[in-house]
N, C-alpha and C positions, 0 to 999 in steps of 0.2 A: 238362570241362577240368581238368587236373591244376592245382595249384597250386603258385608256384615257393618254394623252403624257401632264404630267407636266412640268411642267418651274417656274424657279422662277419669274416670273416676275406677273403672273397669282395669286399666293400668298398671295405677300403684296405689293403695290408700294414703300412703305421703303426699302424692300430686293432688288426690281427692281434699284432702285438707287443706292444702296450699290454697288450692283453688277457690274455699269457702271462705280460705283467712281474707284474701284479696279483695273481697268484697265484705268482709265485715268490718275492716280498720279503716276506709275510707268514712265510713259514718261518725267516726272520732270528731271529727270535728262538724259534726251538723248538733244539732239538741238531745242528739242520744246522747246520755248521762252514765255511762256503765257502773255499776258498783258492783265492788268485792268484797267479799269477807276472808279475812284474813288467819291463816292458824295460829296456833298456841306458838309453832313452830318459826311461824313466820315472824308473828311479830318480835319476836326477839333478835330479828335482822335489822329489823328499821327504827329510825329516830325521827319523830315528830318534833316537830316547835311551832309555836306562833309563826305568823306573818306580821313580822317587824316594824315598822321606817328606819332608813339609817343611810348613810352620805355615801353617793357614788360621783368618785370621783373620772372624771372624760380626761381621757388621753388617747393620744397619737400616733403612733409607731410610723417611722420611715427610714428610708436604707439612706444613708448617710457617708461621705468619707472628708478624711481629712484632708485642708486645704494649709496653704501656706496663707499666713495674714498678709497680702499685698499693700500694706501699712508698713510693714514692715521688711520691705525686701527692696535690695537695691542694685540695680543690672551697671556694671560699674565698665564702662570706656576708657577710650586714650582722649585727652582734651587736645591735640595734634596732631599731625601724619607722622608715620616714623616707625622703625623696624625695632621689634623689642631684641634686647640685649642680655636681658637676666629678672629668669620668676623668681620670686619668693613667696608666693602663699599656693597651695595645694587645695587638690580636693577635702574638704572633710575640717579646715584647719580652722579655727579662732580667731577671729584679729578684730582690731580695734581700729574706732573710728581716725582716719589719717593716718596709718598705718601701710606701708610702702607694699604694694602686691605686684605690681614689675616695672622694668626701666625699660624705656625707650630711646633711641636716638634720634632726632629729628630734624631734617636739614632746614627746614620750613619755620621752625621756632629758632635755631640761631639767626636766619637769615632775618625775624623777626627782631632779636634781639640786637641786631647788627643795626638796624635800621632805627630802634631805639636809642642806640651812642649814638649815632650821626644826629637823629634828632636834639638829644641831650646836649651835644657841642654847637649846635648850632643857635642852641637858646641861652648857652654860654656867650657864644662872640657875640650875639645883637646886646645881648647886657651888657658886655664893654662897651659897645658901641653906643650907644644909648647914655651911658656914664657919663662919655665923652662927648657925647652933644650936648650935654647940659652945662659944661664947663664953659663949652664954646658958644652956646646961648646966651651965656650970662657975661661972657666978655664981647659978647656982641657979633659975633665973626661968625655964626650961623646966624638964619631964619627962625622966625617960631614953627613955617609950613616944614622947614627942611628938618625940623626937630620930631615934629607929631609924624614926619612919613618913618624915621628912622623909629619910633616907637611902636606904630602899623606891621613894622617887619618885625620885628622883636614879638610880639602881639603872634604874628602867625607864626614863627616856628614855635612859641610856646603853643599853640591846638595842636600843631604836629606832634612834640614832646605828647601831648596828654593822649594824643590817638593812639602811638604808638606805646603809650604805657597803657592804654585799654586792651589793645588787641594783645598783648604779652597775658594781661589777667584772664581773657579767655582761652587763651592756654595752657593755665593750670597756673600762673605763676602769680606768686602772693607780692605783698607792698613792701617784706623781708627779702624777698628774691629781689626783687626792683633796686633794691637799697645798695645787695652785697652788689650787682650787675652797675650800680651806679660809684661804688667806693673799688672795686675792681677794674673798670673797664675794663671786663674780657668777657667772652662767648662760652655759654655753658649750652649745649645743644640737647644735654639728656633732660626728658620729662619721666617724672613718678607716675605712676596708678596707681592711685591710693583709695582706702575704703573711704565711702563716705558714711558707713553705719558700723558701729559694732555687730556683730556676727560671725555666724559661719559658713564656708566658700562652700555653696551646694553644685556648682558649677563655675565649669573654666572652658574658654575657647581662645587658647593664646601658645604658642608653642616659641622658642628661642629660633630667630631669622625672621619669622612673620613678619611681613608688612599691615600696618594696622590703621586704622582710620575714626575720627572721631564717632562713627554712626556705627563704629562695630561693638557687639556687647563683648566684653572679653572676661569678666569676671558677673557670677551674680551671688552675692551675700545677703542672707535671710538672719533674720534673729528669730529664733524657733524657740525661744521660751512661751511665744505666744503663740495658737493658730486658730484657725478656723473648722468649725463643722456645718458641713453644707448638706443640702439636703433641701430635695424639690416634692412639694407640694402638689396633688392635682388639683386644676380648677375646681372642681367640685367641694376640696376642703377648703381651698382659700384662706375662709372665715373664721379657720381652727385658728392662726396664726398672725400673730402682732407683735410690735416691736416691745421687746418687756416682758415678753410671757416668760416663766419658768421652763428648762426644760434640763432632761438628762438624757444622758449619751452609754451606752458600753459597746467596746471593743472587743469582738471574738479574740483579737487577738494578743488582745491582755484582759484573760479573764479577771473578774476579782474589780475590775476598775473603774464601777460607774461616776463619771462627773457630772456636774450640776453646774447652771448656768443660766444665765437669759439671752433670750433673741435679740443679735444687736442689729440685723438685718432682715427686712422682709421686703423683695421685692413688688417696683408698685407696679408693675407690668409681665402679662404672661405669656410664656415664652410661644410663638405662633409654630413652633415644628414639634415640642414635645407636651405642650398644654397643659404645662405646669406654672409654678411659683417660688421662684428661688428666697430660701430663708438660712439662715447662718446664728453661729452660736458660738461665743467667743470662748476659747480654749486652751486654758492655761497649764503650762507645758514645762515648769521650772527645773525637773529633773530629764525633760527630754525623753521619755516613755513612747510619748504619741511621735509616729512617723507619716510626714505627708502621703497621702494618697492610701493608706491604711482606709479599710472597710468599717463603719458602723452603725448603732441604731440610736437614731435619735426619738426621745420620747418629750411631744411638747403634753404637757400638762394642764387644766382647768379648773378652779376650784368647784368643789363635790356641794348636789344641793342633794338637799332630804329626800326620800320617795322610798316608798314601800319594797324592799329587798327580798328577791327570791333565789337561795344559795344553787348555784350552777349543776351540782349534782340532783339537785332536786327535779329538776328540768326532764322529762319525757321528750323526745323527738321523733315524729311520725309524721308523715305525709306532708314533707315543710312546715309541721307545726308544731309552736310548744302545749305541754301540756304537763300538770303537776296532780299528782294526787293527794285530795283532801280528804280528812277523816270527818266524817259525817256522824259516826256515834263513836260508839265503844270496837275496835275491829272491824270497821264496815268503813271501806277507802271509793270514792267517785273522783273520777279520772275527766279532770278539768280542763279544758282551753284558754290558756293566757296568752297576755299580748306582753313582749317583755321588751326590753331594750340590750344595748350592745353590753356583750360581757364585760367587766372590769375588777380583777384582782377576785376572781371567781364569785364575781356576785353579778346581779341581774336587777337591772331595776324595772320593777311593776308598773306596765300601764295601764293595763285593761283584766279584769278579772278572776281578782280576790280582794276579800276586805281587811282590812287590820286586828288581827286576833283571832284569824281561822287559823287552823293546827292545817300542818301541809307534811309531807313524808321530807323532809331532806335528807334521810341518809336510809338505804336500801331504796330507794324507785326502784333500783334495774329487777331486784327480787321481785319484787310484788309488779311488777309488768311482765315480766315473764310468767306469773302463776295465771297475769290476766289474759295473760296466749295461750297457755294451753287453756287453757276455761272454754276459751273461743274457740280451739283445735275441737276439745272435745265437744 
């Protein structure tokens, strides 16, 4: 029994066509030159023009989001051990720099302060004493050694006095506190936390009873008029990015609001686990619109050089390759091979093959590539 020898073409005549296209559009890019002629019909589809020069300008797109300025943010402690007693600033609130944000009580800072009167009277008595050896110096009835040792001690409890007014100031306490603490003598054991920045309280870790410790962050306040947009580079681009370049930013999630800016950051080291390049762009925030950690695109920018433009619709795409069609006479189009470069605000710029004042199709290709398939169908 013979056996029957299929083909595609026997099949379907669509497959049989397919089948001729596939080997006729790979020649597109060898020296075959195809030309068309175009109808009365046709051409009234398409728009011819020159091949131009004109300024393309290179830019960047990268996924971007918002950061807090770290300039500007301040993670605020207790300057003492001690159990808070009563908050006054919340999540979300305003306050100003030196502005009371909670009390604490502290046994460690009266007993500092405790230790400060006793020093304070004790640089009181050697000064009387000290007075009164000068009196009895000079009527002869002390020594001049017994005079300078009575001066020695006077001498040391004033470093005491000053130690003990050091370690008070790192406690929070100012040369005001020292003062009322010295026209007082008495024990004030509460300490303030207070801002040290204008801002707003983006965080709190502080509850009434808490025992607290100078190493614990208990408030942290940001000034958000300003911030940051970050955004990592790959190695590969690097060299798009410099400290000073122009660049613009939009927010999905405030349409409508692109901002402009310069790089005030470009790191000088790349990161060894995501093999990029961190770059930053200062982000001015006056009405508070931008929210940290918000999504965006930054677009860094480069100024545009001359070079012969070819308009993005004009562009044929076939077998990874561009190609544009030129009119060669009157209705008579050849389907050309260029070398173009990266799109940009739907232009193209030319680097390899066409000259300046060839007439090109920029509007209808798809038409007249399409009548140049079935041509080839048929």
């Amino acid at each position: 029994m013979k056996a029957k020898l299929h083909t595609p073409f026997r099949s379907s005549p669509l497959m049989a066509a397919l089948f001729l296209l596939s080997f006729a559009l790979p020649a597109l890019g060898a020296d075959h030159k195809p030309l068309l002629e175009a109808s009365p019909a046709l051409l009234k589809l398409l728009s011819i023009a020159e091949v131009k020069p004109g300024e393309v300008a290179e830019s960047l797109n990268l996924s971007a989001r918002v950061e807090l300025d770290q300039h500007r943010v301040a993670r605020i402690g207790a300057s003492v051990t001690g159990r808070i007693t009563e908050i006054d600033a919340m999540l979300g609130q305003a306050v100003k720099k030196g502005e009371r944000l909670a009390l604490l009580n502290s046994t460690e800072l009266g007993k500092a302060q405790s230790d400060y009167l006793k020093a304070a009277s004790q640089v009181n008595l050697r000064r009387i004493t000290v007075k009164r050896a000068e009196r009895l110096l000079e009527s002869g009835v002390i020594s001049e050694a017994e005079f300078q040792e009575r001066q020695s001690v006077l001498t040391e409890a004033d470093v005491d006095l000053r130690a003990a007014a050091d370690q008070l100031r790192v406690m929070g306490m100012r040369d005001a506190d020292l003062q009322r603490i010295d026209k007082q003598r008495s024990i004030h054991s509460f300490s303030p936390v207070t801002a040290s920045i204008d801002g707003v309280v983006i965080e709190r870790n502080v509850a009434i009873g808490q025992v607290v410790q100078p190493a614990d962050a208990l408030y942290t306040v940001a000034d958000l008029s300003q911030l940051w947009l970050v955004a990592e580079i790959p190695e590969q681009q690097a060299h798009w990015a410099r400290q000073g370049d122009q660049a613009f930013a939009e927010v999905p999630a405030l349409p409508g609001q692109e901002v402009s800016g310069k790089l005030i950051y470009v790191a000088d080291m790349v990161d060894s686990d995501t093999r990029t390049v961190t770059v930053r762009m200062a982000l001015a925030n006056p009405q508070r619109l931008f929210k940290p950690q918000m999504l965006a695109t930054l677009k860094i920018s480069k100024p545009g050089s001359q070079s012969l433009i070819v308009p993005s619709q004009a562009v044929v795409r076939e077998n990874d390759k561009d190609f544009v069609f030129v009119e060669t006479a009157a209705a008579r189009f050849e389907l050309r091979p260029v070398r173009l470069g990266r799109e940009e605000a739907q232009k193209r710029p030319l680097l390899e093959g066409l000259k300046a004042g060839e007439k090109i199709v920029v509007g209808g290709a798809f038409h007249l590539n399409n009548e140049r398939l079935r041509s080839t169908l048929e």
